[in-house]
TINU-124389 format. One record per residue: chain; x, y, z of N, C-alpha, C in turn; residue in three letters. Coordinates in nm, 2 decimals. Example, Ala and Ser with C-alpha at 12.3 -4.5 7.8 and 13.67 -1.06 7.14 Angstrom:
BEGIN
   chain   n.east   n.north     n.up   ca.east   ca.north    ca.up   c.east   c.north     c.up   resn
       A     1.32     -0.57     0.78      1.23      -0.45     0.78     1.32     -0.33     0.78    ALA
       A     1.28     -0.22     0.71      1.37      -0.11     0.71     1.29      0.00     0.79    SER
***
This chain:
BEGIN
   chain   n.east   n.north     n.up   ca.east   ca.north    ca.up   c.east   c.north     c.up   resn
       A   -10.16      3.83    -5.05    -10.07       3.74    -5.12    -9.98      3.66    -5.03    UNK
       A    -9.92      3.74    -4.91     -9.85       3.66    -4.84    -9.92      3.56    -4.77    UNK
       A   -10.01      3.55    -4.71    -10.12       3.43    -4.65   -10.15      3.34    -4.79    UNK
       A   -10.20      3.35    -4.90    -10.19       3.27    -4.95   -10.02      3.18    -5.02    UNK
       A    -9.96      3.25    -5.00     -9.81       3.20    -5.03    -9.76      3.09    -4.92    UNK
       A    -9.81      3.14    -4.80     -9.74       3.05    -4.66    -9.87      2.93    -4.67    UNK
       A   -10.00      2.96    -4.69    -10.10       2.91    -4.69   -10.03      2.73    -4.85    UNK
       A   -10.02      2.80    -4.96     -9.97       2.73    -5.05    -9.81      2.62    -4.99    UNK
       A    -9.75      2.69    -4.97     -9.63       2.63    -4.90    -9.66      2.56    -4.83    UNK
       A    -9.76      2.56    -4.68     -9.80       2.47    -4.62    -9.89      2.35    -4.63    UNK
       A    -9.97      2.38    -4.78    -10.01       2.24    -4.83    -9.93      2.15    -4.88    UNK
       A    -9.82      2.26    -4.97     -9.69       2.12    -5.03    -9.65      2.04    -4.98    UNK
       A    -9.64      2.07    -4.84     -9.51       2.05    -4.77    -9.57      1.92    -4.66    UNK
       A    -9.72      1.98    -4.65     -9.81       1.88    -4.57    -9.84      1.74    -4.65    UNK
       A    -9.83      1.72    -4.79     -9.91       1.67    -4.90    -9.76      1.55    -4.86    UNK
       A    -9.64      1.63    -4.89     -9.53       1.54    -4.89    -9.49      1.49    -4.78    UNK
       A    -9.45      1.51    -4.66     -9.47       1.46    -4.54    -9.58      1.38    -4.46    UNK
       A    -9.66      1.42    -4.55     -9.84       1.36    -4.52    -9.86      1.40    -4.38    UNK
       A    -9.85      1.48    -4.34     -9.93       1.54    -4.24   -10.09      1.65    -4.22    UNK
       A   -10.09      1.70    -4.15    -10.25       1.77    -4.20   -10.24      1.90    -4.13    UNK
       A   -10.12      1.92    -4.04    -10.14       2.05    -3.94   -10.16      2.14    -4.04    UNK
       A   -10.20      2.27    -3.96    -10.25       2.41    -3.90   -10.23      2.48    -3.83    UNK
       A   -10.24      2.61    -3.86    -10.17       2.74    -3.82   -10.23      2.86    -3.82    UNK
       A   -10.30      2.96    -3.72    -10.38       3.05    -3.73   -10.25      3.17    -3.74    UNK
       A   -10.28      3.26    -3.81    -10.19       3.37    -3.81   -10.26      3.55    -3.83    UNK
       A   -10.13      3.63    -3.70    -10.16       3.76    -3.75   -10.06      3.83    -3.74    UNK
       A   -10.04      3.92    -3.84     -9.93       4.00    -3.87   -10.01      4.18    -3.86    UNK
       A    -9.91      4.24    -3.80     -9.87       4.38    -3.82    -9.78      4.45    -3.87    UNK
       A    -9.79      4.51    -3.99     -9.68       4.60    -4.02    -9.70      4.73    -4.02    UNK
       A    -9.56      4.81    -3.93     -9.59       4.97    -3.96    -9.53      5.02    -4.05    UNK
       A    -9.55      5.13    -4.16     -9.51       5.14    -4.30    -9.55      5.36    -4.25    UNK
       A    -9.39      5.37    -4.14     -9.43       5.50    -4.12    -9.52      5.52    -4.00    UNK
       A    -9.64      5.61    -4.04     -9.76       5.61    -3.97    -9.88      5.53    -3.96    UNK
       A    -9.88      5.43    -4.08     -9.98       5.35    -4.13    -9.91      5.20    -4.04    UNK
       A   -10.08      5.16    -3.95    -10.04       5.06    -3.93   -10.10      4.94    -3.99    UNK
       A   -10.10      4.82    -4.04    -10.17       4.76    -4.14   -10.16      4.60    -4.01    UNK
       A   -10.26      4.58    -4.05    -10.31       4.43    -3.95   -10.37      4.33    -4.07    UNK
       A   -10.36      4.21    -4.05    -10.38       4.12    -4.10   -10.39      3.98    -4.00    UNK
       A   -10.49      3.90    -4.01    -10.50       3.77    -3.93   -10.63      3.70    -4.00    UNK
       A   -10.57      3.54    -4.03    -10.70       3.45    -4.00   -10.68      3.38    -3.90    UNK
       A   -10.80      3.35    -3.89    -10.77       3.25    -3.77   -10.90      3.31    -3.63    UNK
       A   -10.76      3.29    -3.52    -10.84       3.32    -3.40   -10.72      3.41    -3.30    UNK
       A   -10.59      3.42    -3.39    -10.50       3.51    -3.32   -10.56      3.62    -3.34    UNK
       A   -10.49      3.73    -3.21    -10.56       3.85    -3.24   -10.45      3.94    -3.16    UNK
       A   -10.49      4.08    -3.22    -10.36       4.23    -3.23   -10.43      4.29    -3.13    UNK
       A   -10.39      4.30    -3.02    -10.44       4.42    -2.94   -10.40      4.55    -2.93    UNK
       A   -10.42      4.68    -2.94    -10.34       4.82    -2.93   -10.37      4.88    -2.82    UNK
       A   -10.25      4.93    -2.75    -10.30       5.02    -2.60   -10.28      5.16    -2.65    UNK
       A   -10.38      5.26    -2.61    -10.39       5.35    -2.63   -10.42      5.41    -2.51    UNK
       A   -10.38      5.58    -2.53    -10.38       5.60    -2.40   -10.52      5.71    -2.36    UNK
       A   -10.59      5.70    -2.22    -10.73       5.78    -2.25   -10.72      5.89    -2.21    UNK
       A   -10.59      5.96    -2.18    -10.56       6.10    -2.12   -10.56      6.14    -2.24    UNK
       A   -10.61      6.30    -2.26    -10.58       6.40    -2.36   -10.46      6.42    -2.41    UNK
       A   -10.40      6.41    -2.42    -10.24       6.44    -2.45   -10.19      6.31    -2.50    UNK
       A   -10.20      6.22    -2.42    -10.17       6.07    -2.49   -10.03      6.05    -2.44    UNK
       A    -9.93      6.12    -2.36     -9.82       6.12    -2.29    -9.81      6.05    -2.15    UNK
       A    -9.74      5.98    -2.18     -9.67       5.94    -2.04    -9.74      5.77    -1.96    UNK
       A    -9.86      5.77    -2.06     -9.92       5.66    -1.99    -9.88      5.52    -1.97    UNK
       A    -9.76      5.51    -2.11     -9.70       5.38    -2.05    -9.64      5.36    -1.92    UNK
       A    -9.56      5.45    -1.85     -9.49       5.50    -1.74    -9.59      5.52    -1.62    UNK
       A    -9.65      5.56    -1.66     -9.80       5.59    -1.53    -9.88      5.41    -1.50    UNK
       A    -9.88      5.38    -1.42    -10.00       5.29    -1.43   -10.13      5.35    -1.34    UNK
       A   -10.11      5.47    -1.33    -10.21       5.53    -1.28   -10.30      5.55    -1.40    UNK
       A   -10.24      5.60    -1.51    -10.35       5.62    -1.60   -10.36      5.52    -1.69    UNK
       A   -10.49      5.45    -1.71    -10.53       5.32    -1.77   -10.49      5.34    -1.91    UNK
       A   -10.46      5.22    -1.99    -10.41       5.21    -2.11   -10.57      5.11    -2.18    UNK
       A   -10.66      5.26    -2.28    -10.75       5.14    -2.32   -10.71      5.04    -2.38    UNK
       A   -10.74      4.90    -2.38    -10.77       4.79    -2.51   -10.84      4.77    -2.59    UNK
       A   -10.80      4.81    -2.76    -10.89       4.79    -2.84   -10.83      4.67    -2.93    UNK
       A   -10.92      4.56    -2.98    -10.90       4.46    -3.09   -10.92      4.50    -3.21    UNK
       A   -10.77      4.49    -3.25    -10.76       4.52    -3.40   -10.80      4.39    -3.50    UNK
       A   -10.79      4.28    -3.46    -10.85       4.20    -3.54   -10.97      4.14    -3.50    UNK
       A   -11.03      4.03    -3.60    -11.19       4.00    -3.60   -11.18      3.87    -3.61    UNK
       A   -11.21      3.76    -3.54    -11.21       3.65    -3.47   -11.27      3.60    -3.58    UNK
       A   -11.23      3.42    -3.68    -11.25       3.34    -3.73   -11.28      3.20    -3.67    UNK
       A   -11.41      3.18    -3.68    -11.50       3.07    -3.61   -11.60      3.00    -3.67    UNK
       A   -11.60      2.89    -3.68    -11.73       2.87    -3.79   -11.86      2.87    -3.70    UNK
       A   -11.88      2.87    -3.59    -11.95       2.88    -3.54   -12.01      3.00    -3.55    UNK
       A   -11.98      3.14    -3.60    -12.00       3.27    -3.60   -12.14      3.26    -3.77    UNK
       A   -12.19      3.32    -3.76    -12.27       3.33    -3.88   -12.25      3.36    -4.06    UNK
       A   -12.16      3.46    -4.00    -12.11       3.48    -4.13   -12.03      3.39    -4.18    UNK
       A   -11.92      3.32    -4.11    -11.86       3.17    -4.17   -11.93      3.08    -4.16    UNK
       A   -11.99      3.05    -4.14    -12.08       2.93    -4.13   -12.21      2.94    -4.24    UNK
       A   -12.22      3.04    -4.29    -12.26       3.01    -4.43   -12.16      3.02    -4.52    UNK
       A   -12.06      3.11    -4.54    -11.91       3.04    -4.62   -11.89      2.91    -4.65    UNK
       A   -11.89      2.86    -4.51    -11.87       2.69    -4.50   -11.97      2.60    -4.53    UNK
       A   -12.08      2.64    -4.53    -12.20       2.58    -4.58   -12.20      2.56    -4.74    UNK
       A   -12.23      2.72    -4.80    -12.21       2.69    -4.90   -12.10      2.66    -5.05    UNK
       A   -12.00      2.61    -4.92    -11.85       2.54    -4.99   -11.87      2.40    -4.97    UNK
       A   -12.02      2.33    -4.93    -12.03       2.19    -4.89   -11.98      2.13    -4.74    UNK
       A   -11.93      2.21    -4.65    -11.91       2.24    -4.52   -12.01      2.21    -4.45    UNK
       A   -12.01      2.19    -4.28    -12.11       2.15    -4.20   -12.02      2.25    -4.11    UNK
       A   -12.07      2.28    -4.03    -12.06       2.31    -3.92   -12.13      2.25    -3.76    UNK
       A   -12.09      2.15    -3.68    -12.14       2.05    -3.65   -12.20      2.16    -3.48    UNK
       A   -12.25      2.08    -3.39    -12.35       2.12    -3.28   -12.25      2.14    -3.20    UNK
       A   -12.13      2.09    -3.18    -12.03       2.16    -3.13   -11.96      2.31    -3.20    UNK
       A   -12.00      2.34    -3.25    -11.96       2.49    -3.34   -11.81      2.50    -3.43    UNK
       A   -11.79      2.33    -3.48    -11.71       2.31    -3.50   -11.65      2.29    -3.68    UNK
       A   -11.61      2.38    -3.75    -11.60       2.31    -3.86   -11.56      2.13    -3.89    UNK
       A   -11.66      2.05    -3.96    -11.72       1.95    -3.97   -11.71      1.87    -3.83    UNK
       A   -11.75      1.95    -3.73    -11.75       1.89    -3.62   -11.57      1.86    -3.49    UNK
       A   -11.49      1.91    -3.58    -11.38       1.92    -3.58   -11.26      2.03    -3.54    UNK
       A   -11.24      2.13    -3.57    -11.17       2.26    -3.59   -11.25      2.40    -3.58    UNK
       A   -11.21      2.43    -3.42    -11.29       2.56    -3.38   -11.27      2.68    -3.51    UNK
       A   -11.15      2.68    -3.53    -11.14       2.78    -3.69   -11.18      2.74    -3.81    UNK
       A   -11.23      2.87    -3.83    -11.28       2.88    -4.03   -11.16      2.95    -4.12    UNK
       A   -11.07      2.99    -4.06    -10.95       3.02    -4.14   -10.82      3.03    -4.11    UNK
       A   -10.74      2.92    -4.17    -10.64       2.87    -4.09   -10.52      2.85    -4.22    UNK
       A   -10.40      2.85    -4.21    -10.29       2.85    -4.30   -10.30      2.69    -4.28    UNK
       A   -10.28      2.63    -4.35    -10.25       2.43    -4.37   -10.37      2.39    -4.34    UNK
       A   -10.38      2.28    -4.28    -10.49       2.22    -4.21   -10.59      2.16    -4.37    UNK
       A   -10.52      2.11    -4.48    -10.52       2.08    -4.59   -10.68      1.93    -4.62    UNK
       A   -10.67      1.87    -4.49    -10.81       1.82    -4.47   -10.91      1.89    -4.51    UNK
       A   -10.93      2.02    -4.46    -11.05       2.11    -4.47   -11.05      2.20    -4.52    UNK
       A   -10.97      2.19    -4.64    -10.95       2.29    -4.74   -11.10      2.29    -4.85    UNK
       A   -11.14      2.15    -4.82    -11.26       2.11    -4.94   -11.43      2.16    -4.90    UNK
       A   -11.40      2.17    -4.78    -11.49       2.21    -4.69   -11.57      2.34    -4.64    UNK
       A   -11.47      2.42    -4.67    -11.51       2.55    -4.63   -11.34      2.67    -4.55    UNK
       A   -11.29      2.60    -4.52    -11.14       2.65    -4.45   -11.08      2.72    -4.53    UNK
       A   -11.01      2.85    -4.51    -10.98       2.94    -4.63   -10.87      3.01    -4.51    UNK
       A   -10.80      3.03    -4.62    -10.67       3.11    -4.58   -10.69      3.25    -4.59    UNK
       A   -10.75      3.32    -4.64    -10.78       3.44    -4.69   -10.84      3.53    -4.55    UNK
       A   -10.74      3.65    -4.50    -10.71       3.74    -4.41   -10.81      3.84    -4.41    UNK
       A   -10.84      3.87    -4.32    -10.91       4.05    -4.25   -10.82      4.08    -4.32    UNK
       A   -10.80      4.21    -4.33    -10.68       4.35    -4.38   -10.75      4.45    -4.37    UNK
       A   -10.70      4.55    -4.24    -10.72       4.69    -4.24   -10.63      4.82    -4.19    UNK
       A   -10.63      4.87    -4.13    -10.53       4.97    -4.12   -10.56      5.11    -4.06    UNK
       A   -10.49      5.16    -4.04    -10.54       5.23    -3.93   -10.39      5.35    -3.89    UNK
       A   -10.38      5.51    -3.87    -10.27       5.61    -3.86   -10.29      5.60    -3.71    UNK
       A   -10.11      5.58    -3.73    -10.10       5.56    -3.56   -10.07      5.67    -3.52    UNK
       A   -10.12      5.74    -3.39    -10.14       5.86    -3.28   -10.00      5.85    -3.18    UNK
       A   -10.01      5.96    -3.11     -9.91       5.96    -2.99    -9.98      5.85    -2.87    UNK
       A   -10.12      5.89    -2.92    -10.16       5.81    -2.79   -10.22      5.64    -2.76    UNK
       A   -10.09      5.62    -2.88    -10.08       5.46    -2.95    -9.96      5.41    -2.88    UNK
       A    -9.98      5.35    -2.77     -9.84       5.28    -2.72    -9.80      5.14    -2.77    UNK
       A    -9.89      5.08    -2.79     -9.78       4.91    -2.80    -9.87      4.83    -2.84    UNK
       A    -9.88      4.74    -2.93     -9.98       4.60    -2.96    -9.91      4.50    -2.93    UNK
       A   -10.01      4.44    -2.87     -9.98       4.28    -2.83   -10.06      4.18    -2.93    UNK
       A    -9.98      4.09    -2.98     -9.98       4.04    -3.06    -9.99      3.86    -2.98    UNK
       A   -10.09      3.78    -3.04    -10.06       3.66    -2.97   -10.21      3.54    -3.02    UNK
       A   -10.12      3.39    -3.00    -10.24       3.29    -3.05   -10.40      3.34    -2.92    UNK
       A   -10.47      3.21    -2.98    -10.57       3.21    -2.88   -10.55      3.14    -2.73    UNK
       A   -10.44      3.04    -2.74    -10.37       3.05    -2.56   -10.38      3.18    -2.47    UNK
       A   -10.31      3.23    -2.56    -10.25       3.35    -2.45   -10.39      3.45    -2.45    UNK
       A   -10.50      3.46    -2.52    -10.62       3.53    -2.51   -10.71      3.41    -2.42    UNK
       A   -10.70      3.28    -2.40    -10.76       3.20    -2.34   -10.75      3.23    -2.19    UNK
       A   -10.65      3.32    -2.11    -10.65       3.30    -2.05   -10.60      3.46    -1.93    UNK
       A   -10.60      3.59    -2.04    -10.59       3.71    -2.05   -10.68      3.76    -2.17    UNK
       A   -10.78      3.82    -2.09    -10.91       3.98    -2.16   -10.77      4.05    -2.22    UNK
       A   -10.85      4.08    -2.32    -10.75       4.21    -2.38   -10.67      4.29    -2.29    UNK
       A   -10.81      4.37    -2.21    -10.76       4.50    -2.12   -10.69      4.46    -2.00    UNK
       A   -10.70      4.30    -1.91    -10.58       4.24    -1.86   -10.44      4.21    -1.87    UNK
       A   -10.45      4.20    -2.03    -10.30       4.18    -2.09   -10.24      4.29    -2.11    UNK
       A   -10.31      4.43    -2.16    -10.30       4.55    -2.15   -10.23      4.60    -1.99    UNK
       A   -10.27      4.58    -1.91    -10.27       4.64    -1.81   -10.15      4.56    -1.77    UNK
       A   -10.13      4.45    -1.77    -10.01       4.35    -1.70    -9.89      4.40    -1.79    UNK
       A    -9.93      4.43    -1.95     -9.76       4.46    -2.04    -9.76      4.60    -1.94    UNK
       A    -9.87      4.68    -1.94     -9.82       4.86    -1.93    -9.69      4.84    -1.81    UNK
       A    -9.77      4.74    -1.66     -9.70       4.73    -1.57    -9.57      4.70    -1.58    UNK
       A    -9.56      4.61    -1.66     -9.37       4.53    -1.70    -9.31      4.60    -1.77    UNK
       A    -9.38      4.69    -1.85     -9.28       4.80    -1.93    -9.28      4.91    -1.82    UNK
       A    -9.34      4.95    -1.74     -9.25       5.02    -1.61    -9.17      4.98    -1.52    UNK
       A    -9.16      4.85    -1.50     -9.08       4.80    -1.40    -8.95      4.77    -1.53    UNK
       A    -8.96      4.70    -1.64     -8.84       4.64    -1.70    -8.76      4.74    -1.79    UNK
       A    -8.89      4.83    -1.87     -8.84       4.94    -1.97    -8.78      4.86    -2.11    UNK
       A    -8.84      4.72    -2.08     -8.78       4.63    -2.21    -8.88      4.58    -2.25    UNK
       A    -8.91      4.59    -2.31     -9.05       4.47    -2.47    -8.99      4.34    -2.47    UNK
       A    -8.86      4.32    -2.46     -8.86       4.19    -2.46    -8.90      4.11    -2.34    UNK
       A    -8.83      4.15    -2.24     -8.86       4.13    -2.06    -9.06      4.15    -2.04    UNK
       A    -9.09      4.23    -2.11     -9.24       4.20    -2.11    -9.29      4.12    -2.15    UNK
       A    -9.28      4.07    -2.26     -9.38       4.01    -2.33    -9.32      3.88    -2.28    UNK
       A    -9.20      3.85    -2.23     -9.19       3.71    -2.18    -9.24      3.73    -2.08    UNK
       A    -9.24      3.84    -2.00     -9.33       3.77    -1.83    -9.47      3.74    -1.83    UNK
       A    -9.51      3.79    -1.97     -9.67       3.80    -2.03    -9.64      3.69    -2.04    UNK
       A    -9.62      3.61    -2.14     -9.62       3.44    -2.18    -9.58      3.37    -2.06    UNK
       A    -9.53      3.37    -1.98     -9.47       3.31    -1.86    -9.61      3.32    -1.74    UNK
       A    -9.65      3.43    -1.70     -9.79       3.44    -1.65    -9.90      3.37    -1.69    UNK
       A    -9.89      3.38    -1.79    -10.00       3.29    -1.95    -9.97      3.11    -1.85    UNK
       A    -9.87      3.09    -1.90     -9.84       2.92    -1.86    -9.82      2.89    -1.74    UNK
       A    -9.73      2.99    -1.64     -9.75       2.87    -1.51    -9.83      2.95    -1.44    UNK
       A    -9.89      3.08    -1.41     -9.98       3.14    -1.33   -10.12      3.10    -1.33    UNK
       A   -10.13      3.11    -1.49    -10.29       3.13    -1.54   -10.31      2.93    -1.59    UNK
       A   -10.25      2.92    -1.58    -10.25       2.73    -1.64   -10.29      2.73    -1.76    UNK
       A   -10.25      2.83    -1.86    -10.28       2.79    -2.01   -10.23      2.68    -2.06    UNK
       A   -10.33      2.61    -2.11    -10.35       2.44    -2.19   -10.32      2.47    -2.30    UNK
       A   -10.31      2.54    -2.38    -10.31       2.55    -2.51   -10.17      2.60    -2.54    UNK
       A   -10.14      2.63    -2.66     -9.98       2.67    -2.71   -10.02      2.80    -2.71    UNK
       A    -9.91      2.90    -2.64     -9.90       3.03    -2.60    -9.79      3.14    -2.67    UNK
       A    -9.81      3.19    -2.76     -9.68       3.25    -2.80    -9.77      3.43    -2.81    UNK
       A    -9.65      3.53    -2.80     -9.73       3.67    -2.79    -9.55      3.75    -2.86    UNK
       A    -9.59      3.87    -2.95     -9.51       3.93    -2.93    -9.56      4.06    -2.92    UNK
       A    -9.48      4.17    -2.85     -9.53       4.29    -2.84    -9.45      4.39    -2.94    UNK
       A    -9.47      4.50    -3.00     -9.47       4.57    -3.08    -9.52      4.71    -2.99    UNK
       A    -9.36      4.82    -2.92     -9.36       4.93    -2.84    -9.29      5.03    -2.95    UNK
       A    -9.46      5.13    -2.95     -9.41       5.25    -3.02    -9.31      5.36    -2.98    UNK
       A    -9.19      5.42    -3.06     -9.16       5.52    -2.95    -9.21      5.63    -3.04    UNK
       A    -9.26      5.75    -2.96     -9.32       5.87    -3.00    -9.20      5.94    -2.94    UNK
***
């Protein structure tokens, strides 16, 4: 409901201003133990988890690796399953893997041009009881994955949260690494989400 509400809002608003932009989005909420993920698009949730038995201490260690797993599922029309969505919504998907030759995403909030087409706002949703041995998700567009592997970006927050002990102070040296280290071209935004057990 909420993607279609922001999704809605951002046609009005586009329609009156006459503009066309677009917006990939993902959200996490924790409700307790339950963690609930949602994204269209091409933003994506990563969770570090820890691969020691116990699940203790590993943010603090960078001796012990923090796995990366992707909690969300990447929106492309180039991918098969959207690309017949978009097909048979009257949609092309052109030889560049492009919805109508155009927009690497198949599901995007605004972007009111390709609403006719195949482009849908309508979210993954899954969820998942978080463990001890659940430290932190990084949250962030496809910049900041353009230019950081999951298990890189994993490995760079674990480090900054031992040296800074702050989520904020991390996840900006992550975005900061992202743009002037790694030369990300694209718009970069990340936020991190640190559990305390």
């Amino acid at each position: 409901v909420g993607f279609r509400k922001a999704d809605e809002s951002l046609l009005q608003e586009s329609a009156k201003g006459n503009w066309q932009d677009g917006a990939t989005a993902v959200c996490v909420w924790v409700l307790g133990q339950t963690v609930v993920v949602a994204n269209a698009g091409d933003a994506k949730a990563v969770l570090a988890r820890s691969t020691s038995t116990d699940g203790e201490g590993a943010v603090a260690d960078t001796k012990s690796p923090l796995k990366a797993i992707v909690l969300t599922r990447e929106h492309k029309a180039i991918f098969p399953q959207e690309r017949s969505r978009i097909q048979k919504a009257g949609g092309s998907v052109g030889p560049n893997g492009r919805l109508q030759g155009r927009i690497e995403v198949s599901r995007a909030l605004g972007d009111r041009h390709f609403k006719k087409v195949g482009l849908i706002a309508t979210p993954d949703v899954h969820s998942f009881e978080l463990t001890v041995k659940d430290h932190f998700i990084i949250l962030g567009c496809d910049g900041l994955w353009g230019v950081f592997g999951p298990s890189d970006a994993v490995e760079y927050v674990q480090k900054q949260l031992k040296e800074t002990s702050s989520a904020t102070l991390a996840v900006r040296r992550l975005v900061k690494e992202a743009v002037r280290e790694r030369r990300c071209k694209d718009n970069c935004t990340a936020v991190l989400i640190v559990f305390k057990h």
